[in-house]
C-alpha positions in Angstrom: 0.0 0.0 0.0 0.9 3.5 -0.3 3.0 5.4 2.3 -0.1 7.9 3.7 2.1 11.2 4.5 3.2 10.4 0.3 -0.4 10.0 -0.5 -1.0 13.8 1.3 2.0 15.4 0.1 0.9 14.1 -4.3 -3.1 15.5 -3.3 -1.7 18.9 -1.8 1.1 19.1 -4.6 3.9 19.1 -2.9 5.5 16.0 -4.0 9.4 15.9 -4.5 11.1 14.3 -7.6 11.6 11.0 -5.4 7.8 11.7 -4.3 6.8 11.4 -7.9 8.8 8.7 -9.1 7.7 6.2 -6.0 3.8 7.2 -6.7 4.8 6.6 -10.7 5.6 2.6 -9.4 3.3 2.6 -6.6 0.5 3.0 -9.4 2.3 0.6 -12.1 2.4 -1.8 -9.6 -1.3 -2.9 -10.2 -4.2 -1.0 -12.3 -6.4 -0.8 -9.4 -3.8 1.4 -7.9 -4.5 4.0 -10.6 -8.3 3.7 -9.9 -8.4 4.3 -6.0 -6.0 7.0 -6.6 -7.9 8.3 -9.0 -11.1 8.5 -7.1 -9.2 9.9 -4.1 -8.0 12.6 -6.1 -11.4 14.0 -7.4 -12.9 13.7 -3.7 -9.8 16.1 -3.1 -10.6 18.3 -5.8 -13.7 19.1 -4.7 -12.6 20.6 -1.4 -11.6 23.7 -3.9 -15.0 23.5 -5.4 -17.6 23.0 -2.7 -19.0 26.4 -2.7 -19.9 25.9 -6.2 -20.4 22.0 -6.2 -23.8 20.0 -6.3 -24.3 18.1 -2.6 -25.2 15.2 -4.7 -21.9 15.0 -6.5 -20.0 15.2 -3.3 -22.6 12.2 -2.0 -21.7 10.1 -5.5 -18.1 10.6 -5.3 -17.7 9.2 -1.4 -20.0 6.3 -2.1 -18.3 5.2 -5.3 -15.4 5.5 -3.5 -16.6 3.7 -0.6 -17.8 0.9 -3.0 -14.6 0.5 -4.8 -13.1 -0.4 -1.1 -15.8 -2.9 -0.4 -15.2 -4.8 -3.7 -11.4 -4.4 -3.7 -10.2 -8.5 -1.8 -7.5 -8.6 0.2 -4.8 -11.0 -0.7 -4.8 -14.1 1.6 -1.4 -14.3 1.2 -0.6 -11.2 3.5 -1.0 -11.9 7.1 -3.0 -10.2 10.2 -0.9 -7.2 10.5 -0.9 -6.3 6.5 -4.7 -6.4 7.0 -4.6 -3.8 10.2 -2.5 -1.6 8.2 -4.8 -1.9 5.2 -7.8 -0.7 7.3 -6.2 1.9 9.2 -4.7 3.2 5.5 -8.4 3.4 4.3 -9.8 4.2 7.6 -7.5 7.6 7.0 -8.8 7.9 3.7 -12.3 7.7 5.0 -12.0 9.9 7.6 -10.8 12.7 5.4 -13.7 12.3 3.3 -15.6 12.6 6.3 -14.0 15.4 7.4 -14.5 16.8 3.7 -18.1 15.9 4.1 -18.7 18.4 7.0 -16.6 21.0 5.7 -18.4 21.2 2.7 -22.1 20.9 4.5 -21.5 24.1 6.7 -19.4 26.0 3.4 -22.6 25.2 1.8 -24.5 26.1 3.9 -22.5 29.9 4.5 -22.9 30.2 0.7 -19.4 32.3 0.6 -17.4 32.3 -2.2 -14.4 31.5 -2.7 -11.5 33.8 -1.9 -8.8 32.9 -4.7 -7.8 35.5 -6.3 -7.0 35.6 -9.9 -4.3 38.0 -11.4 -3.7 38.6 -15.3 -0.7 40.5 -16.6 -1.1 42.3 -20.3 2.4 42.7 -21.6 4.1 46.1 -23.0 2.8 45.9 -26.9 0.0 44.5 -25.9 -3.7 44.5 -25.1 -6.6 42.1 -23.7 -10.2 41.4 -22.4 -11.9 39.0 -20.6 -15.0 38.8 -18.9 -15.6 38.5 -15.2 -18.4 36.6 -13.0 -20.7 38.8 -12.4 -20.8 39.6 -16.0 -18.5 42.4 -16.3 -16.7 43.3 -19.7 -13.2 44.5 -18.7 -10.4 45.4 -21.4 -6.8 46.3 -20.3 -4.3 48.1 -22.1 -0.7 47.1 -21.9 1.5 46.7 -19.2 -1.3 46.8 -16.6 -2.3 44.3 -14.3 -6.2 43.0 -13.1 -6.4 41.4 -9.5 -10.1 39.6 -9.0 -11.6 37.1 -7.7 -12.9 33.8 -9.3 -16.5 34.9 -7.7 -17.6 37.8 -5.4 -18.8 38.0 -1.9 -22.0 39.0 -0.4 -21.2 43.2 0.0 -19.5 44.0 -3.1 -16.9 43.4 -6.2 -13.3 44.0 -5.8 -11.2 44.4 -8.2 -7.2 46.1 -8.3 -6.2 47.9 -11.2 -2.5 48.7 -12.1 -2.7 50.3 -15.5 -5.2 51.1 -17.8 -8.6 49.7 -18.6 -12.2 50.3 -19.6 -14.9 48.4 -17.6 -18.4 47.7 -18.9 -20.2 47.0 -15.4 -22.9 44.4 -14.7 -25.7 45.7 -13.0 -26.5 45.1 -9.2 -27.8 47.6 -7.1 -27.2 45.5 -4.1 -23.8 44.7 -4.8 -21.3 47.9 -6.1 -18.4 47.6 -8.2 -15.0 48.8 -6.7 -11.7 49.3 -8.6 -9.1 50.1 -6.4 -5.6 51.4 -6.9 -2.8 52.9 -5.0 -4.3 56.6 -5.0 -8.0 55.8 -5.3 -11.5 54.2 -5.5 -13.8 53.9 -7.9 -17.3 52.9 -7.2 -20.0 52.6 -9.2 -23.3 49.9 -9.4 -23.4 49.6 -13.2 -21.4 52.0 -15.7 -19.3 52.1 -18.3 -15.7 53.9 -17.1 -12.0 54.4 -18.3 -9.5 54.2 -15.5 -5.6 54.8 -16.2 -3.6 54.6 -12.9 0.2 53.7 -14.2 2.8 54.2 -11.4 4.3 57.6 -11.3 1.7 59.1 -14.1 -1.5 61.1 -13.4 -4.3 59.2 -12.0 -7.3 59.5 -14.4 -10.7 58.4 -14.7 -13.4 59.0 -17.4 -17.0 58.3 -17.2 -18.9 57.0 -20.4 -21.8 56.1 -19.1 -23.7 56.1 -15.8 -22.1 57.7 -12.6 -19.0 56.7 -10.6 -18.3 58.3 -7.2 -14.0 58.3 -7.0 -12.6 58.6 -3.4 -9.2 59.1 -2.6 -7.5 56.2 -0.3 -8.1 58.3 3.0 -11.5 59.0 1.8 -10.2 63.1 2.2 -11.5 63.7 -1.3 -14.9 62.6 -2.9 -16.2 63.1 -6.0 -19.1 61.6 -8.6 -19.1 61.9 -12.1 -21.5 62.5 -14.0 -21.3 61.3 -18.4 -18.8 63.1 -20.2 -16.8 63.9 -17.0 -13.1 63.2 -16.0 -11.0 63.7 -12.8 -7.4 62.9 -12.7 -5.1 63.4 -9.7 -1.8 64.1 -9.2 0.7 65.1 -6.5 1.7 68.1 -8.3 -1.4 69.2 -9.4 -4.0 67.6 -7.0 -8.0 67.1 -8.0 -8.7 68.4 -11.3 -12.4 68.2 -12.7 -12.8 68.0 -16.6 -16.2 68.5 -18.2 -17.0 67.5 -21.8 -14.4 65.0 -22.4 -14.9 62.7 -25.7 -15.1 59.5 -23.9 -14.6 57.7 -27.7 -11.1 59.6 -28.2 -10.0 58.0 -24.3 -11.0 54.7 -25.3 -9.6 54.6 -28.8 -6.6 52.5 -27.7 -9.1 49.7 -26.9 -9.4 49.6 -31.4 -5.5 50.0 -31.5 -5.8 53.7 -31.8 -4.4 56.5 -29.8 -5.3 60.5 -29.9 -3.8 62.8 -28.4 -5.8 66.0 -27.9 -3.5 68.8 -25.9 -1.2 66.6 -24.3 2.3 67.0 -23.0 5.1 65.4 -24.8 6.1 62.9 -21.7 2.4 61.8 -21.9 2.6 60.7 -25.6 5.8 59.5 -25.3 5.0 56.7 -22.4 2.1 55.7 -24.6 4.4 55.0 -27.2 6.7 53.2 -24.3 4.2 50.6 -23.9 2.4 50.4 -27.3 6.1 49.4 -29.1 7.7 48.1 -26.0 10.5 50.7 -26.4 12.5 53.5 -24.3 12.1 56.9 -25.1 13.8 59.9 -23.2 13.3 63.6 -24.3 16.5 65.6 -24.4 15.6 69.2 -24.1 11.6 69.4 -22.9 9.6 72.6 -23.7 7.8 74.0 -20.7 4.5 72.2 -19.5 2.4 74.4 -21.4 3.4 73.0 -24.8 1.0 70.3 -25.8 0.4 68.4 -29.3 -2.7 66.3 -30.9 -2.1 63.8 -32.8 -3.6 60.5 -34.1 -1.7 57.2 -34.3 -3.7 54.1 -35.9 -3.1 50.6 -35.0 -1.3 49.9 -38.1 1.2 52.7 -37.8 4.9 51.4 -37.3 7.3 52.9 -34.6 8.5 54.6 -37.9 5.8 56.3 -38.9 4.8 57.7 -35.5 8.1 58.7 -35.1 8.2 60.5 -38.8 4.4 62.0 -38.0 6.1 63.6 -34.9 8.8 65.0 -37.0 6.5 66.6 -39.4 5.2 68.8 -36.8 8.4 70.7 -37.1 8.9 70.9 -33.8 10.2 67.4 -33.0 13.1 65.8 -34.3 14.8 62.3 -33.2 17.6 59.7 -33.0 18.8 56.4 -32.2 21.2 55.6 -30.0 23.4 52.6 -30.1 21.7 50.8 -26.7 18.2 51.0 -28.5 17.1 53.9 -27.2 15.2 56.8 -28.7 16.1 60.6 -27.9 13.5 62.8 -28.9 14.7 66.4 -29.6 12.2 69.4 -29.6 13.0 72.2 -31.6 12.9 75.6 -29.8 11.4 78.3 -31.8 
């Protein structure tokens, strides 16, 4: 029979290389190894999935295992002590199915769900979109990062931005959507929002559709938004309130796009960072005043964006040998 602390260590995964080879012969040794094991490791799996598992399935799954004991002999060539071991081995097994059992009758009965968080990374270059449980649409721009959970509890949805993204929310008045970040809170019931919150830029976020109320982390500052409306924050510059913003242009990037409408050069310029997945420093900045619009589309290579720039006749740029590119403004 199989070594019991080897059987616990292969169901929580934390088998060594030794581990895994001995289970490989263990389970070679005879087929009806593989089947018990088997059947011991889907009773295991559903300790991960009782809050979202039938009762019945969990009652099918001990009694077939239970069976499969009952009709499994044992050889009368092994003497009195093989056969205490034996029942003490399956006793063990038994007993963690039983203790299984009433885990799962008062998780159940709780109704909480689970607390595993999921986490998904969007590379510099590129861009992605999933949808969440509660039926949220959420697309994320690149090199930010989504935290969420695989379903969410009773009060309200949490989710932890790093990045950029646009969130289509679900409905439920009883239950409000919260993005959080390191500077702020979004909450809102059922909207459609842009939220950009990259380390070390200006915190912004644009409401499409809907209202959001955004609070900073120590809840000093509150604010809702209303369609149309965008707040960003910054330690230099603080709260600022925007009215009449074209929520299309801020979401462009989710089609590949970007505009630019009256924006400082280092703004464009980390775009372009993350869009090519390249390092750009600016030699000589102009003042903060100075802002361009432009319009990239998602064809447009490095190149062209580069030779657009140039055409403004105020920009001009370079190669260097470690693969970086120094953009030079012109001074008037």
């Amino acid at each position: 029979m199989m070594n019991e602390q080897l059987l616990i260590r292969f169901l929580m995964k934390q088998c060594s290389a030794e581990d895994i080879k001995s289970m490989d012969r263990w389970v070679s040794a005879d087929p009806s190894h593989a089947d018990w094991l088997y059947e011991m490791e889907h009773i295991w799996s559903l300790k991960d999935e009782l809050r979202f598992s039938d009762k019945q399935q969990i009652k099918k799954s001990y009694h077939r295992f239970l069976s499969g004991i009952s009709r499994r002999p044992i050889p009368a060539t092994q003497d009195k002590r093989w056969k205490i071991t034996a029942f003490l081995r399956y006793a063990v097994a038994i007993l963690l199915v039983g203790l299984l059992a009433v885990n799962g009758y008062y998780l159940l009965r709780s109704k909480k769900p689970s607390l595993a968080m999921n986490t998904i990374e969007v590379p510099v270059g590129q861009r992605a979109s999933l949808l969440l449980s509660d039926g949220t649409k959420v697309w994320l721009n690149a090199g930010s990062t989504l935290s969420y959970p695989s379903a969410f509890g009773e009060k309200k949805r949490l989710v932890s931005l790093i990045g950029e993204a646009f969130f289509e929310v679900a409905h439920d008045t009883d239950k409000p959507f919260v993005v959080q970040s390191d500077r702020m809170y979004v909450e809102v019931k059922g909207t459609k929002f842009c939220m950009k919150t990259y380390p070390e830029e200006k915190a912004v976020v644009t409401l499409a559709e809907g209202s959001v109320q955004v609070s900073s982390i120590d809840a000093g500052y509150r604010a809702m938004l209303k369609p149309n409306e965008q707040i960003s924050y910054s330690e230099q510059e603080g709260w600022i309130l925007t009215e009449n913003v074209d929520t299309e242009l801020t979401r462009s990037w989710i089609h590949g796009e970007l505009y630019f409408v009256e924006q400082p050069l280092s703004e464009i310029t980390k775009s372009l960072e993350r869009r090519f997945g390249v390092r750009i420093q600016i030699r000589n900045p102009l003042s903060t005043n100075d802002t361009y619009t432009c319009h990239f589309r998602e064809t447009d290579s490095l190149e062209q964006v580069l030779f657009l720039l140039k055409e403004t006749r105020q920009l001009d740029y370079r190669k260097l040998n470690d693969g970086i590119i120094e953009i030079l403004t012109i001074k008037k």
